[in-house]
C-alpha positions as CSV (number, residue, x, y, z in Angstrom):
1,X,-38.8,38.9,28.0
2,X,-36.8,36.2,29.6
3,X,-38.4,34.5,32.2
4,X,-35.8,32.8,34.9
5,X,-37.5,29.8,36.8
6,X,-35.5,30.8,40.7
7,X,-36.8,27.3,41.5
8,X,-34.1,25.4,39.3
9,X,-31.3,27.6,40.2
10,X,-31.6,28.0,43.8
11,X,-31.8,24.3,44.5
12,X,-29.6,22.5,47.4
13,X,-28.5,19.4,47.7
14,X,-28.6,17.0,50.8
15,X,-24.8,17.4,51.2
16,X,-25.2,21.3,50.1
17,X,-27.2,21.9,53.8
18,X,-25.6,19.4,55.5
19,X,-21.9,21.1,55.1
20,X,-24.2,24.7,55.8
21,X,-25.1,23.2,58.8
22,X,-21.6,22.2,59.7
23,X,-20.2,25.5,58.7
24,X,-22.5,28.0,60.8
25,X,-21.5,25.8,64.1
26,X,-17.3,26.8,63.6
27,X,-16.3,29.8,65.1
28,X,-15.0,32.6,62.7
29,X,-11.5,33.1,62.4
30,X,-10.2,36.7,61.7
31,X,-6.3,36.6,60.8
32,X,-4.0,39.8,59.4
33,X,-5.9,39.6,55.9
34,X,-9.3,39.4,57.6
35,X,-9.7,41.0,60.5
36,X,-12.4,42.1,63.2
37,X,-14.3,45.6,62.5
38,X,-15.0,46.4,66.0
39,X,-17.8,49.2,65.9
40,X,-15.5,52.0,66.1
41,X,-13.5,51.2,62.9
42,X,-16.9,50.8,61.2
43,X,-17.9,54.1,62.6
44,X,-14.4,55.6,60.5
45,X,-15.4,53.7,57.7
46,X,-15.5,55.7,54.5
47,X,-17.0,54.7,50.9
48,X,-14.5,55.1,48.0
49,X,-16.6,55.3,45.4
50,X,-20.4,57.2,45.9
51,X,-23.3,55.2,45.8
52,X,-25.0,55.5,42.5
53,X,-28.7,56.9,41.5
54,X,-29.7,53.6,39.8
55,X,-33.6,53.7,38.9
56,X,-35.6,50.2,39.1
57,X,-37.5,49.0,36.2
58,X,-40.3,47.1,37.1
């Protein structure tokens, strides 16, 4: 079995949380490609595809 060390992979860099920390402070813009789900469009949301019955190995 194939053993992934999460430690080298998920590793930032200075600039990497710096430009995070930038990023969370601008407000988000929603435009004609993007927009706003208020809650009552969520509420008519509708999947189109059904979620799978995936078992977990563990």
């Amino acid at each position: 079995m194939a053993r992934i060390d999460a430690d080298n992979i998920l590793r930032y860099t200075k600039e990497d949380i710096e430009e995070l920390k930038q990023a969370a402070k601008r407000p988000i813009v929603f435009d004609e490609d993007c927009p706003e789900v208020t809650p009552d469009k969520a509420r008519k949301f509708k999947r189109v595809n059904p979620p799978r019955d995936m078992a977990v190995n563990s």
